[in-house]
C-alpha positions, 0 to 999 in steps of 0.5 A, a space after each residue: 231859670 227858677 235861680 235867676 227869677 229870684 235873682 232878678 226878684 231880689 234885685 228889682 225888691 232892693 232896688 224898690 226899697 232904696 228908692 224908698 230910703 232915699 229920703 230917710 237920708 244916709 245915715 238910717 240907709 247905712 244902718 238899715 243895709 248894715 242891717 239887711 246884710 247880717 240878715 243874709 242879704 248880699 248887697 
């Protein structure tokens, strides 16, 4: 139960954080996800 918690945590944060990126426009998300992603994110 505690797993998928922090999966659906983890989902609704990124989901929050690209709704926020979206007016930054694609090429700061790319590099921002591209970012999040080497940090061990899965995306």
């Amino acid at each position: 139960m505690r797993d998928r918690n922090a999966q659906i945590n983890e989902a609704y944060s990124m989901t929050k954080m690209l709704n926020k990126l979206t007016g930054l426009g694609i090429p700061k998300i790319k590099a921002i996800v591209s970012s999040l992603t080497m940090l061990g994110f899965a995306i």
